[in-house]
Backbone as JSON, one array per atom type, in Angstrom:
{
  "sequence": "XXXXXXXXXXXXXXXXXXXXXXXXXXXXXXXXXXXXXXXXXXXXXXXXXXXXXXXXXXXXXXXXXXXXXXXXXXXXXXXXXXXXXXXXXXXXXXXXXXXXX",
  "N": [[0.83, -1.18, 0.0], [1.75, 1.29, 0.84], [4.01, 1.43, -0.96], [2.78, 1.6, -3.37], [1.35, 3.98, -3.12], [3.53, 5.88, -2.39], [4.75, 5.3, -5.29], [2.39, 6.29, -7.09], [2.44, 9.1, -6.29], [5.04, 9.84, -7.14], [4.52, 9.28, -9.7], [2.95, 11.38, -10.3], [4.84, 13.42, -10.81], [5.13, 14.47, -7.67], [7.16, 16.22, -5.6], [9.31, 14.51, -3.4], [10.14, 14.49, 0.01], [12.96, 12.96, 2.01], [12.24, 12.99, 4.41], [8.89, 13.04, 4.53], [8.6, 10.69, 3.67], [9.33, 9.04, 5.19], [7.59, 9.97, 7.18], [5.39, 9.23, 6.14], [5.43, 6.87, 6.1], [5.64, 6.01, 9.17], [2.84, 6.45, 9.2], [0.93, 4.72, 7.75], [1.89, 2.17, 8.76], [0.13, -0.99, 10.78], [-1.55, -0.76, 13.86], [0.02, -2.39, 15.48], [2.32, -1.44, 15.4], [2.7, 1.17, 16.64], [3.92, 2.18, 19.27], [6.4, 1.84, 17.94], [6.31, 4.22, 16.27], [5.9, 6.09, 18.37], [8.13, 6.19, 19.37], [10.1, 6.86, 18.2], [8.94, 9.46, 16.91], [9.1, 10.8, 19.27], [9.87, 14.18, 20.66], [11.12, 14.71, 18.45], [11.64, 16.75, 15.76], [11.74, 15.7, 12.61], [12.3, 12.73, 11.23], [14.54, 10.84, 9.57], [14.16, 8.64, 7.02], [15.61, 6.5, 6.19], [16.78, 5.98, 9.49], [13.8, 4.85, 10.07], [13.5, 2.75, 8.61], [15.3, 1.28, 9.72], [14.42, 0.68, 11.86], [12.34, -0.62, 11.44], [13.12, -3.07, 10.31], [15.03, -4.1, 12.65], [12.9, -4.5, 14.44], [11.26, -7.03, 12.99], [13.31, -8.56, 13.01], [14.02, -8.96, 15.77], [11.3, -10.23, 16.56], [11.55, -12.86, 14.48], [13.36, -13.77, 16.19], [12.5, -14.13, 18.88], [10.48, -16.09, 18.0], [11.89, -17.91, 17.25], [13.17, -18.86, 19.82], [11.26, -19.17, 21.29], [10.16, -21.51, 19.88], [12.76, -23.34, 19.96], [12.56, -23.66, 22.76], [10.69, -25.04, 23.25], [10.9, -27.54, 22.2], [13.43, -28.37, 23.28], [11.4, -29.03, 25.65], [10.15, -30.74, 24.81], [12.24, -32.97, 24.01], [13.3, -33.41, 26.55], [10.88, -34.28, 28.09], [10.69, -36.91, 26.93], [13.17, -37.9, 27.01], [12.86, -38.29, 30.42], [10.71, -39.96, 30.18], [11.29, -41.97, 28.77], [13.82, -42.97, 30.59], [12.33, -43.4, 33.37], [11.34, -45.56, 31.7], [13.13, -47.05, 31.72], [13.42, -47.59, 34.56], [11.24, -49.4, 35.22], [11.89, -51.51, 33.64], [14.38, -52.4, 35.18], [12.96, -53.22, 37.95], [11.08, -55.22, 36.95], [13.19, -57.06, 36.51], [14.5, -57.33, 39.14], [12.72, -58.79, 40.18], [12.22, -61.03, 39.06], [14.31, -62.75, 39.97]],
  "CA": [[0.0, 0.0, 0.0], [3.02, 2.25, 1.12], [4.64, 1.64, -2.11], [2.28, 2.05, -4.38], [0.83, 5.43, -3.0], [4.54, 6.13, -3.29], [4.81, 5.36, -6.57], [1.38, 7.21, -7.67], [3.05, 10.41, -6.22], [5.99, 10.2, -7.91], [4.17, 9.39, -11.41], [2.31, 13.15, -10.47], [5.86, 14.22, -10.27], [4.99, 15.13, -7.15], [8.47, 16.04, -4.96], [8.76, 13.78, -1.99], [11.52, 14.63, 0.24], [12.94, 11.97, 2.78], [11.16, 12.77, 6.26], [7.89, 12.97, 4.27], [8.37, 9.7, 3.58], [9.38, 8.51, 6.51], [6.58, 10.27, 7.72], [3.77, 8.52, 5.15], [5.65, 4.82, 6.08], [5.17, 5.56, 9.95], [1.37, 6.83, 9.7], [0.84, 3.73, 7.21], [1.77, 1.01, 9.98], [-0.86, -1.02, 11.48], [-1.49, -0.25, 15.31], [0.39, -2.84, 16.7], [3.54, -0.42, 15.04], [2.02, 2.36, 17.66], [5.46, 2.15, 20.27], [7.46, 1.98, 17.16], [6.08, 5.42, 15.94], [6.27, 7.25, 19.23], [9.22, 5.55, 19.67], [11.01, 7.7, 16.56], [8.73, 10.55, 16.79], [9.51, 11.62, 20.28], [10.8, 14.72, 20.78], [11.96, 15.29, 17.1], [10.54, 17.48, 14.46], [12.11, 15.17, 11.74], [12.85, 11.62, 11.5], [14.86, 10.94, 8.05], [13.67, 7.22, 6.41], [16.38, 5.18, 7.22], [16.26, 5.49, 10.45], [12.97, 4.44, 10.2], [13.49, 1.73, 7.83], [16.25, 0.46, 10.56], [13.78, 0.31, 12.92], [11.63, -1.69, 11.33], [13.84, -4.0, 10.14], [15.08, -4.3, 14.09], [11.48, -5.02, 14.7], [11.16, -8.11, 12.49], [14.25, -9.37, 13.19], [13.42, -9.15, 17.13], [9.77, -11.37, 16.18], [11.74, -13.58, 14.42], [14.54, -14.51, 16.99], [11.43, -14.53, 19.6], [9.48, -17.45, 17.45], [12.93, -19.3, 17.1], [13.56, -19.17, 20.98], [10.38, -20.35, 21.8], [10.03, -22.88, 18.87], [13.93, -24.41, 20.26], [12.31, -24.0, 23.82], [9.23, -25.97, 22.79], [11.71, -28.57, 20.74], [14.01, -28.56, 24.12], [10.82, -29.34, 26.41], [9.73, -32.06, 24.33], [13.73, -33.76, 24.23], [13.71, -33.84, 28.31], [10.55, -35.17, 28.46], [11.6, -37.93, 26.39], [14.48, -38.73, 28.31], [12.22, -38.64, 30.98], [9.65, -41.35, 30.15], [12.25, -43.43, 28.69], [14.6, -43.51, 32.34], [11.07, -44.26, 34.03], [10.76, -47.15, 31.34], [14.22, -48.26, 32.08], [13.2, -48.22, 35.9], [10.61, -50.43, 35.24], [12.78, -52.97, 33.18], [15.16, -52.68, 36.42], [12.47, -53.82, 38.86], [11.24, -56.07, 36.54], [14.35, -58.26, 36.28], [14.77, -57.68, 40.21], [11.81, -59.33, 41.01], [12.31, -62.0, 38.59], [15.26, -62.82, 40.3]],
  "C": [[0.88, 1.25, 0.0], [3.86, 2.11, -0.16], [3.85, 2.27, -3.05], [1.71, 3.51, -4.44], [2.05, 6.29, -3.55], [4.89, 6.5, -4.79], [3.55, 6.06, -7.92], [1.71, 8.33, -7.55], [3.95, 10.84, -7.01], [5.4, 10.15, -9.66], [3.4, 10.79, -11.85], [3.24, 13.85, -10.74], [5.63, 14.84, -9.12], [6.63, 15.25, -5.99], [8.51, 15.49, -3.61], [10.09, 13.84, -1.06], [11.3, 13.57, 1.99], [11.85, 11.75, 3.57], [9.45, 12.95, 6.13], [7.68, 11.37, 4.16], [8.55, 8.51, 4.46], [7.72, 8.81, 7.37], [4.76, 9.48, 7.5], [4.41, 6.87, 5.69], [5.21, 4.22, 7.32], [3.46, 5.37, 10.03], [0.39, 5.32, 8.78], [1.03, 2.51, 7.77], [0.38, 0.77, 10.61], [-0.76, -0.71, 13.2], [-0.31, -0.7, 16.18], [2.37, -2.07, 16.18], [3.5, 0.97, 16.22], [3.36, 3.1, 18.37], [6.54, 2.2, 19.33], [7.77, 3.75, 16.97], [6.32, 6.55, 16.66], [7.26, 7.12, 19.4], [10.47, 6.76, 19.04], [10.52, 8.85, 16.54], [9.07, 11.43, 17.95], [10.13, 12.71, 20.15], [11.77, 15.11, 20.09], [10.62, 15.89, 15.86], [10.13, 16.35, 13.22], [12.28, 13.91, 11.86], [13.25, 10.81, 9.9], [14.52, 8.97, 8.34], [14.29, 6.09, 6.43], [16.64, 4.75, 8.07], [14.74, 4.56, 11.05], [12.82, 2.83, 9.58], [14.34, 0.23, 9.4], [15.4, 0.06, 11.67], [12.7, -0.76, 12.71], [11.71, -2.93, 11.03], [14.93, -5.42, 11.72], [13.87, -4.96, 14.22], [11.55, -6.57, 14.19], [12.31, -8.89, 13.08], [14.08, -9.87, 14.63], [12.24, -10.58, 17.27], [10.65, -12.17, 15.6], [12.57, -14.52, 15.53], [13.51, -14.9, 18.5], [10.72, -16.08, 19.14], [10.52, -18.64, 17.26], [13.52, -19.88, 18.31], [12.14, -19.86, 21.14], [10.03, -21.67, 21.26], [11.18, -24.12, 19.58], [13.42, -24.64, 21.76], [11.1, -25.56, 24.19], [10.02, -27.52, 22.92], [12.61, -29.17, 22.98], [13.03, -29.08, 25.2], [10.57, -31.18, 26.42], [10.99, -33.22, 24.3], [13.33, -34.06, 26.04], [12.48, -34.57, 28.6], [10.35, -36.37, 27.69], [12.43, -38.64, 27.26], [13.68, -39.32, 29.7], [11.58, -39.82, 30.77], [10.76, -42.25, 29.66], [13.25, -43.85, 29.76], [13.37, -44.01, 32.73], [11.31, -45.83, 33.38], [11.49, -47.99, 31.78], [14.33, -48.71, 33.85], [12.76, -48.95, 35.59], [11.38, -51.77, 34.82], [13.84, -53.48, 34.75], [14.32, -53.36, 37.38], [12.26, -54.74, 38.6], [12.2, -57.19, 36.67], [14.77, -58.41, 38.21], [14.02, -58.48, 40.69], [11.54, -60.75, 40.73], [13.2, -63.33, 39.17], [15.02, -64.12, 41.77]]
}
């Protein structure tokens, strides 16, 4: 959507200078961008487009390394209890053979 409005402006020739466009990329985020936006707008007139870009790129990268810790946490739950039930089983084989005995 942010591109293409982009790119309708510029086919007006219309002149688009950075922190406008920074400006059209934050107000173009959905909500849950909200903390990003104040985040960058604080306390500045201006906020040129690569900073902004960097931030959003931070962002994603953050959500991803989140979904790959909990995915290996997940992955790591399911390994121990594994180990788990299979020591139990090998108790059992142990009593087993003691009682056989």
């Amino acid at each position: 959507m942010f591109n293409q409005f982009v790119a309708d402006l510029l086919n007006l020739d219309f002149k688009l200078e950075d922190e406008d466009l920074s400006l059209m990329l934050l107000s173009s985020l959905p909500d849950e961008f909200e903390h990003l936006e104040t985040m960058l707008l604080h306390g500045k007139e201006n906020v040129p487009l690569d900073a902004v870009c960097s931030a959003l790129y931070s962002h994603e990268l953050g959500k991803r390394d989140k979904m790959k810790t909990k995915s290996t946490t997940s992955e790591e739950a399911l390994m121990a209890r594994g180990r788990q039930q299979s020591h139990a089983k090998w108790k059992v084989q142990i009593k087993r053979l003691s009682c056989q005995r």
